[in-house]
N, C-alpha and C positions, 0 to 999 in steps of 0.2 A: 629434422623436419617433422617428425613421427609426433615428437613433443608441439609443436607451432599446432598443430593440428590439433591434438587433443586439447590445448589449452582454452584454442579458439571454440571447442564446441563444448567447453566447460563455462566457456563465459557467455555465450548463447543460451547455454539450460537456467544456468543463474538468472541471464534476461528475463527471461520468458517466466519464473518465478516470480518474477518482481512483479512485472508488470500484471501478473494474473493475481498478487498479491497487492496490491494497488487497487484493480477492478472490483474485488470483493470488498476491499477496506471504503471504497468509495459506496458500494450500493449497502457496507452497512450502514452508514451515515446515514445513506434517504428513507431508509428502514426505520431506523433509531427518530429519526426529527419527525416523520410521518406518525409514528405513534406516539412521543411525545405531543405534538399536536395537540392528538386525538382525546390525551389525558392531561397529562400536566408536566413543565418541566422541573425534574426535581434537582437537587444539586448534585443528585448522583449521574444523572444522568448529560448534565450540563459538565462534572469532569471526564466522564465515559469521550465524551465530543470532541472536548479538548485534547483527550489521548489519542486519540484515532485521527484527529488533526496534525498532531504532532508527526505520528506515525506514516501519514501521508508525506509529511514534507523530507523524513528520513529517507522514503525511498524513491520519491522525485528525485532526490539528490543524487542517491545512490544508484540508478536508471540514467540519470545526466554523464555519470563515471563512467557509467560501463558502454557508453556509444560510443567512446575513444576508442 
C-alpha cells in the first residue's frame, strides 16, 4: 500500500513538471515570434520554432500518458 501511494504522488510531481514545462515552452514561443516580428526571421530562428514545436508535441503526449 505504502508503495501505491508513493508511486501515485511520484507521478503527480512528474504531472505538474510537465505541464509547468509546457507553459513556459509555450510562452517562449510568443516571446521568440513577438521579437522576431519586430526584426527579422532568420533561419536560426525559424529552427529554434520548430524545436520547441517539436518539444510541445513530446510532452502533450507525454501529459496524455500520465492522466491514465
Amino acid at each position: 500500500m505504502k508503495k501505491n501511494v508513493k508511486n501515485y504522488l511520484r507521478k503527480k510531481r512528474h504531472l505538474r513538471y510537465v505541464n509547468k514545462y509546457l507553459a513556459s515552452t509555450r510562452w517562449e514561443i510568443i516571446n521568440t515570434v513577438i521579437a522576431a516580428s519586430a526584426t527579422e526571421y532568420s533561419p536560426a530562428v525559424t529552427k529554434h520554432l520548430e524545436n520547441l514545436g517539436g518539444l510541445i508535441r513530446k510532452y502533450e503526449r507525454r501529459r496524455r500518458w500520465l492522466n491514465f
